[in-house]
C-alpha positions in Angstrom: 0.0 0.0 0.0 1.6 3.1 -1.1 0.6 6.6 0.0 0.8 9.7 -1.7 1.4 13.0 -0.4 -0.6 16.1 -1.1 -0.8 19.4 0.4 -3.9 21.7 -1.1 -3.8 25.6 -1.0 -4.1 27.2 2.8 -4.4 23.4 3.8 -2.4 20.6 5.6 -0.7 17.2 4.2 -2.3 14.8 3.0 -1.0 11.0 2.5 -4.0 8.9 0.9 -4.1 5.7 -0.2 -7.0 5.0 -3.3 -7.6 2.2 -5.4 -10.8 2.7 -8.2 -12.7 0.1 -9.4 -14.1 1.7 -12.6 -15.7 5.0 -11.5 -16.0 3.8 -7.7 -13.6 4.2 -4.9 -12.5 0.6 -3.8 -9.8 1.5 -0.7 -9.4 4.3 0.4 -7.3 6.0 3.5 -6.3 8.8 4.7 -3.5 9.8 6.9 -1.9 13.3 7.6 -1.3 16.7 9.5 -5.2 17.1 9.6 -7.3 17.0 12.7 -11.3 15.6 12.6 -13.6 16.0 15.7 -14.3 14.0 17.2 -11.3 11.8 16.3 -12.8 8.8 16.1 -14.7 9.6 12.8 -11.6 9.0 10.7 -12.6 5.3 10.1 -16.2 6.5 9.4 -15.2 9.0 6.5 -12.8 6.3 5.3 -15.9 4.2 5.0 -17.7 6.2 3.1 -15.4 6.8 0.8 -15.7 3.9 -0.2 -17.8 2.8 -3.3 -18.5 6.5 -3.9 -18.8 7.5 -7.4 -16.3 9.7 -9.2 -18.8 10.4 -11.7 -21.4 11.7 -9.6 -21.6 14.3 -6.7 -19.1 13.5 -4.7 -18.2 17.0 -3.3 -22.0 17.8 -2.5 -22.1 13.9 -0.6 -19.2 14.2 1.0 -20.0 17.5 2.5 -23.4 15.9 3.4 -22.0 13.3 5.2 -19.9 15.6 7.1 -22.2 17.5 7.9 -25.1 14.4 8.8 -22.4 13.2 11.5 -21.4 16.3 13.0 -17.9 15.7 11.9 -15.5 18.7 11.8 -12.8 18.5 9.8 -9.5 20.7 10.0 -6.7 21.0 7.0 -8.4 20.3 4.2 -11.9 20.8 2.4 -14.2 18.2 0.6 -13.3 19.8 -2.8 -9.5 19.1 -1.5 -9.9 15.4 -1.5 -11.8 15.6 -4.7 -9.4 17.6 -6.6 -6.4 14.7 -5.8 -8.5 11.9 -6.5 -9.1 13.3 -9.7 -5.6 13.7 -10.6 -5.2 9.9 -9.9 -8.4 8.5 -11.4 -7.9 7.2 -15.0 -11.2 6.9 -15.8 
């Protein structure tokens, strides 16, 4: 398993692992300089990255789920994790 780094504008690094399987997200993690709240809802994003669709809204669903769980993220925004997954989808 091989992380990448990225560090988005005014944000903090990033080191995510992501495999696709066609337009989906089949693994997915995420490791960096960020802080969530509460902590323990790393493992519940990671989830739902999983199976998400590159093709569809995945900014507007991520920020939902975010926001659904009362999850506060700091060092990086939604639009942050989609702009790098982009760059390594080959779809």
């Amino acid at each position: 398993m091989e992380f990448k780094n990225y560090k988005p504008k005014n944000g903090k690094l990033l080191k995510i692992y992501v495999e696709f399987s066609g337009t989906k997200i089949k693994e997915f993690k995420l490791r960096g300089d960020f802080f969530m709240h509460p902590e323990s809802s790393l493992e519940s994003l990671e989830e739902f990255m999983l199976n998400l669709d590159m093709s569809k809204n995945f900014t507007q669903d991520l920020e939902g789920f975010l926001a659904s769980n009362q999850i506060q993220v700091f060092g990086f925004l939604p639009q942050d994790l989609y702009d790098f997954l982009t760059m390594q989808y080959e779809g």
